[in-house]
C-alpha positions as CSV (number, residue, x, y, z in Angstrom):
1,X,-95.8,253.4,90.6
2,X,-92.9,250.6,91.0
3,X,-92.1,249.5,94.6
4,X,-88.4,249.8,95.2
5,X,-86.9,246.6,97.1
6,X,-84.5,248.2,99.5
7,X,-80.9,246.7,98.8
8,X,-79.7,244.1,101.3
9,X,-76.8,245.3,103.6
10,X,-73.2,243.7,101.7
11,X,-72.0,241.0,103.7
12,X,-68.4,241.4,105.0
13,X,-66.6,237.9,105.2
14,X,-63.9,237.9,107.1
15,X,-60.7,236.8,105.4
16,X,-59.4,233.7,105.9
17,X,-57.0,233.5,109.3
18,X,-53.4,233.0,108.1
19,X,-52.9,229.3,109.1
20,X,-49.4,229.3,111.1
21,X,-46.9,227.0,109.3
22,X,-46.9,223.7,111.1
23,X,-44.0,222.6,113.2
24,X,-42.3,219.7,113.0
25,X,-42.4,217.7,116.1
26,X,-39.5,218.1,118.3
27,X,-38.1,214.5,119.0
28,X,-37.5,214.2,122.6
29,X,-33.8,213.3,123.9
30,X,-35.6,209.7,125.0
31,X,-36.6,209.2,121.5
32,X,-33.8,210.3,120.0
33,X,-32.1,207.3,122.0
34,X,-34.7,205.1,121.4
35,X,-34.2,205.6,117.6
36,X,-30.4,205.9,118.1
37,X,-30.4,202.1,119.8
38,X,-32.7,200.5,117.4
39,X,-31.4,201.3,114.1
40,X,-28.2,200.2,115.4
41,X,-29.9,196.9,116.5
42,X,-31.3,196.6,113.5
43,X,-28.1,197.3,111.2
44,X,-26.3,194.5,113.7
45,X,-29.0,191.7,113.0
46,X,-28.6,192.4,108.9
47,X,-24.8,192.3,109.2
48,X,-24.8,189.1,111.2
49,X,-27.4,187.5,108.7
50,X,-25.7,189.1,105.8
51,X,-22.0,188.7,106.2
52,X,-22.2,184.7,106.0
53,X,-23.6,185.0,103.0
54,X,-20.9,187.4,101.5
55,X,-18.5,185.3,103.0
56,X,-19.5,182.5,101.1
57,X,-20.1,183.9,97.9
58,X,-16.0,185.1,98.5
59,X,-14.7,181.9,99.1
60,X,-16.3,180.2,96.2
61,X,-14.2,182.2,93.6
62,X,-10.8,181.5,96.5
63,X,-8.2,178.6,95.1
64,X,-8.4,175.7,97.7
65,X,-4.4,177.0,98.2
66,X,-5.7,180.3,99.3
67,X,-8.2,179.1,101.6
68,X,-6.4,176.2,103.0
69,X,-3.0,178.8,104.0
70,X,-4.4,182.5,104.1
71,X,-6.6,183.9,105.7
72,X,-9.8,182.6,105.5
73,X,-11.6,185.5,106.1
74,X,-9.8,187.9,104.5
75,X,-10.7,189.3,100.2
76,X,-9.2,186.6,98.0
77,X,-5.9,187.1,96.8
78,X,-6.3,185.1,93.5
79,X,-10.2,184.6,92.1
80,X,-11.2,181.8,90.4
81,X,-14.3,179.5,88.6
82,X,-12.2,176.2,89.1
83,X,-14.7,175.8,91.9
84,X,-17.5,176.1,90.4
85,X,-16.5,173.3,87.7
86,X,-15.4,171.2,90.3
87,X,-18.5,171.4,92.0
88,X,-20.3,170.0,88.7
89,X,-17.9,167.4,88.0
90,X,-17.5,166.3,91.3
91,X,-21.2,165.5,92.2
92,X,-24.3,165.1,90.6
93,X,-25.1,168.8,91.4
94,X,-27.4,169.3,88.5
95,X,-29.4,166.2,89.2
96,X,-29.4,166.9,92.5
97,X,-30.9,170.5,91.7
98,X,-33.5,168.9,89.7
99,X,-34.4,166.3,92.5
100,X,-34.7,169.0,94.9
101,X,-37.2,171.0,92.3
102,X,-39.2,167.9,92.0
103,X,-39.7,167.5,95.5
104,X,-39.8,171.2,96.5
105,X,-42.6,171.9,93.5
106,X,-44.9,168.8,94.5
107,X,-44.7,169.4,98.0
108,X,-45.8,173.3,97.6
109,X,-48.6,172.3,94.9
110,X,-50.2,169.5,97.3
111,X,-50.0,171.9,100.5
112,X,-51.2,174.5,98.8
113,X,-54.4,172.5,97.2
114,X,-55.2,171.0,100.8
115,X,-54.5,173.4,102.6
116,X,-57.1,175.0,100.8
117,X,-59.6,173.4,99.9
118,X,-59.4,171.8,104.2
119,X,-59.6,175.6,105.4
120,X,-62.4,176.2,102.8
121,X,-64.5,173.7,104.3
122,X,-63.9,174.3,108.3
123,X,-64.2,178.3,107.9
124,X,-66.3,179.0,104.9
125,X,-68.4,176.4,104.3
126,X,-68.7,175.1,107.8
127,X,-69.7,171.9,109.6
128,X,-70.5,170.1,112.7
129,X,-67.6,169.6,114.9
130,X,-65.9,172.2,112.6
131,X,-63.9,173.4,115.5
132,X,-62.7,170.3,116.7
133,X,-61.2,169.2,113.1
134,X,-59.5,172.2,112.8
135,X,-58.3,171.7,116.4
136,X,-56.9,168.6,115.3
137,X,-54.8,170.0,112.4
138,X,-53.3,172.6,114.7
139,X,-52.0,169.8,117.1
140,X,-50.1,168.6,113.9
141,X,-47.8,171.4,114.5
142,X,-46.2,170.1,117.4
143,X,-46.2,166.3,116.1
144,X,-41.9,165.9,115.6
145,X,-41.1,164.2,112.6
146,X,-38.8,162.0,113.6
147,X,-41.8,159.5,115.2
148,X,-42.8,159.1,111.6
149,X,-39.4,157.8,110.1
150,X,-39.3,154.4,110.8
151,X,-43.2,153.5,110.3
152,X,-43.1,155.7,107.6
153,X,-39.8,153.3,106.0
154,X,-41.6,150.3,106.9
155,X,-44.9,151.2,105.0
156,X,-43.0,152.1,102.0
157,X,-40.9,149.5,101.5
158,X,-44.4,147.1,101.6
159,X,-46.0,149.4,98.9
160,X,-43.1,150.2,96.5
161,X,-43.3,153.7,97.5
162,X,-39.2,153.8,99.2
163,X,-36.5,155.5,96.8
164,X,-39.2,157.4,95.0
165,X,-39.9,160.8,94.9
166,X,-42.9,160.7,96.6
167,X,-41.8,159.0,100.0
168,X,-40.4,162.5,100.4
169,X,-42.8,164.3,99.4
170,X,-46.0,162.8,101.1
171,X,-44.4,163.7,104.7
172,X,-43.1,166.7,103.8
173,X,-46.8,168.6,102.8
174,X,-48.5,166.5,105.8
175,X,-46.0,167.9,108.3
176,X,-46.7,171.4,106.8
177,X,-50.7,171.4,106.1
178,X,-51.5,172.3,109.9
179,X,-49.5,175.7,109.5
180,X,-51.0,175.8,105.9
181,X,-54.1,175.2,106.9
182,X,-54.3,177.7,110.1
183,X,-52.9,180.6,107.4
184,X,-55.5,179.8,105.0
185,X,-58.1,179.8,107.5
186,X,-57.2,182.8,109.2
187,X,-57.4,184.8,105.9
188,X,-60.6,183.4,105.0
189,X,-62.0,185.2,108.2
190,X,-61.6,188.6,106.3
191,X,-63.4,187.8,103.4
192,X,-66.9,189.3,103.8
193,X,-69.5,186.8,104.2
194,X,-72.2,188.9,102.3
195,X,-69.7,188.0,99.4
196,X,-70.6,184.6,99.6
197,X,-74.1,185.0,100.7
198,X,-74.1,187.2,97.2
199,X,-72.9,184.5,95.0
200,X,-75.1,182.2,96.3
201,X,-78.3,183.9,95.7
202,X,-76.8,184.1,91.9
203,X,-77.0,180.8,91.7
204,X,-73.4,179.7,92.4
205,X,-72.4,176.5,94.0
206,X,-69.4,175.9,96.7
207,X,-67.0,174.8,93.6
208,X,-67.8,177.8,91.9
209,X,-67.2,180.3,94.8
210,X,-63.8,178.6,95.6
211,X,-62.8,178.9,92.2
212,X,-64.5,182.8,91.5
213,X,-63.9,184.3,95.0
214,X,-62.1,182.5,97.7
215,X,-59.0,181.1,95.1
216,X,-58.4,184.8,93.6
217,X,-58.5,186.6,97.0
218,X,-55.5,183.9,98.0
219,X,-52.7,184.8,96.2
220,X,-51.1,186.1,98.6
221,X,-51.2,183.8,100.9
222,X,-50.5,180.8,98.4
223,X,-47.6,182.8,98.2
224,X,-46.8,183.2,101.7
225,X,-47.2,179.3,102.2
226,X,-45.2,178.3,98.8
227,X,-42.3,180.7,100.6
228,X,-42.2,179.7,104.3
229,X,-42.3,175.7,103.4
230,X,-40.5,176.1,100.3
231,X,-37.3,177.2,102.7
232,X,-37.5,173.9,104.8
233,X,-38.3,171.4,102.1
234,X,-35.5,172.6,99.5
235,X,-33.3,171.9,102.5
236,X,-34.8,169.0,103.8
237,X,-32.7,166.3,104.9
238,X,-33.9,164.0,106.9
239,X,-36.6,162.7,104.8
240,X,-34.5,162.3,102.0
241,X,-31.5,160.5,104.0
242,X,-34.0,158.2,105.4
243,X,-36.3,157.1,102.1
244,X,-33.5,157.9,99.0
245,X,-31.1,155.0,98.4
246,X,-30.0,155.7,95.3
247,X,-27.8,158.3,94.0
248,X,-30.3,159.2,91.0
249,X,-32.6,160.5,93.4
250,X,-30.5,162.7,96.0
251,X,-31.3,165.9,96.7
252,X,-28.7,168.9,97.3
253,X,-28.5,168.4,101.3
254,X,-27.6,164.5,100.2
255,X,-25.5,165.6,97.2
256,X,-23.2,167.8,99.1
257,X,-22.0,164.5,100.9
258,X,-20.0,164.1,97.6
259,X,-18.0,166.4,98.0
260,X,-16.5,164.6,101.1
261,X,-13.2,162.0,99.8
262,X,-11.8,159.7,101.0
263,X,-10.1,159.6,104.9
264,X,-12.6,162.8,105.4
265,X,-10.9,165.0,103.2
266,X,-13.4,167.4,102.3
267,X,-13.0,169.8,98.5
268,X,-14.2,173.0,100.8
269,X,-14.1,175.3,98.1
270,X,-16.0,173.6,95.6
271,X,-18.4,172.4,98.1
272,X,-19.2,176.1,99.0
273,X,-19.5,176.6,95.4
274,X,-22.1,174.2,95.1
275,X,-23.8,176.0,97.8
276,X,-23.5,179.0,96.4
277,X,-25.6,177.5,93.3
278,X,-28.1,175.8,95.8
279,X,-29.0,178.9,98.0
280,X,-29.6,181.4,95.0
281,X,-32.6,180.4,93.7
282,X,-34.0,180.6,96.9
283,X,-32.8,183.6,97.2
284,X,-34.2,185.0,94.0
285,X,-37.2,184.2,94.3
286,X,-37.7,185.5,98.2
287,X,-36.5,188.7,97.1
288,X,-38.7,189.5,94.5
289,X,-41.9,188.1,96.3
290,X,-41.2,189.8,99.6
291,X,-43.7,192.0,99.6
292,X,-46.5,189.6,98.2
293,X,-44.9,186.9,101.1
294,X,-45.4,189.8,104.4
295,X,-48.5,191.2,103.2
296,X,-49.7,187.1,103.2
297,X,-48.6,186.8,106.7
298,X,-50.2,190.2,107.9
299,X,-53.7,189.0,106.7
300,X,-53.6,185.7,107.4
301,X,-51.8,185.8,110.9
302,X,-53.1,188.3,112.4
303,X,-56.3,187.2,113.1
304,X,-57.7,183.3,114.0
């Protein structure tokens, strides 16, 4: 005879609950304020940082007729280039661009490759009296340049180094390697040291991890320290009106001087023209690594 299994008793499952749709929060009259006072804050600090900008780019296409008798802040009632020919046949402005490239590009490259390779050793690699060096290179930061000018002139003029490039840019990547270098270090805190510890058991030496691990993982930073110093030195001035003395040399904050004639008289429109040409570059290139440059600061300022 065959043993009949009796059948299991069908499990029920309860249905699913009808999830209720989710409200959206109410915002509270206090945060509806709140919100209310800081967008307009916000709109108020882009207008006042915006509007001298627009401002100038206007009056470099006004006639020097319209902005000497109308009003100056007004839309131009007759546009023109004039200016911006005037402003290259007036002064060296191309040269002066250059000059300014020269200095701004070998600044950036040497206080990006100290700053480096001097945070590498005090965070990654690590010695004695670590923390003292690097206590040293913060105390850089509030060093004022202007104690450096005239020992800096003297030492120059013994080696041949005055009225060269590089008597401007030797101070200006020392001045900035203390902020470079607290950045850089920072940063280097996040990198996992397993990472290295990794590496090292695969046979790789401290050149090799710089170059493999630490150097990739800093792009963003590089890029953060290229932007911040590249502001200050593309408008440096007095470096360069202390250690150029000839006019081959000038950069653009010592080239605008030619603008000024004789008894005073100053070409305002071309000279904002010139400007105009100076200033957009900059502003270029800050726009399209914005993102690269705050993400930079977030990991390497936060922490350190």
């Amino acid at each position: 005879m065959t043993a009949t299994l009796p059948a299991r008793p069908t499990e029920h499952v309860a249905p699913p609950a009808a999830q209720a749709p989710k409200r959206k929060p109410r915002h509270t009259p206090r945060v509806r304020v709140q919100r209310t006072i800081l967008t307009v804050t916000v709109v108020a600090i882009v207008l006042v940082q915006v509007y001298p900008l627009v401002w100038l780019l206007l009056t470099s296409f006004r006639t020097a007729a319209d902005f000497a008798g109308g009003n100056p802040f007004a839309l131009p009632s007759e546009w023109t280039l004039d200016n911006y020919a005037r402003a290259f046949s007036t002064g060296n402005l191309g040269l002066n661009i250059v000059n300014s490239l020269i200095v701004t590009l070998g600044s950036s490259a040497l206080i990006v490759i100290a700053g480096m390779m001097a945070a590498y050793a005090l965070q990654v690699l690590g010695f004695r009296f670590s923390g003292l060096v690097r206590g040293l290179f913060l105390l850089g930061i509030i060093v004022p340049v202007q104690i450096a000018l005239v020992p800096l002139f003297i030492d120059y003029s013994q080696v041949g180094l005055l009225d060269t490039h590089l008597s401007m840019i030797i101070p200006l990547a020392a001045f900035a390697l203390p902020m470079a270098v607290y950045l850089f270090s920072s940063f280097y805190e996040y990198i996992p040291r397993e990472m290295y510890e990794a590496a090292s058991l695969d046979g790789a030496g401290p050149y090799r991890i710089f170059g493999q691990i630490t150097f990739p993982l800093s792009v963003n930073t590089i890029i953060t320290v290229v932007l911040v110093n590249s502001i200050f030195i593309w408008n440096d001035f007095i470096f360069a009106n202390t250690f150029v003395l000839s006019d081959g040399l000038k950069t653009i904050p010592l080239g605008l001087q030619n603008y000024i004639g004789a008894m005073g008289n100053t070409d305002w429109t071309a000279t904002f023209a010139a400007v105009c040409v100076t200033v957009t570059p900059l502003l270029l290139v800050f726009l399209v690594l914005n993102k690269a440059m705050i993400s930079g600061l977030e990991s390497g300022a936060t922490k350190g």
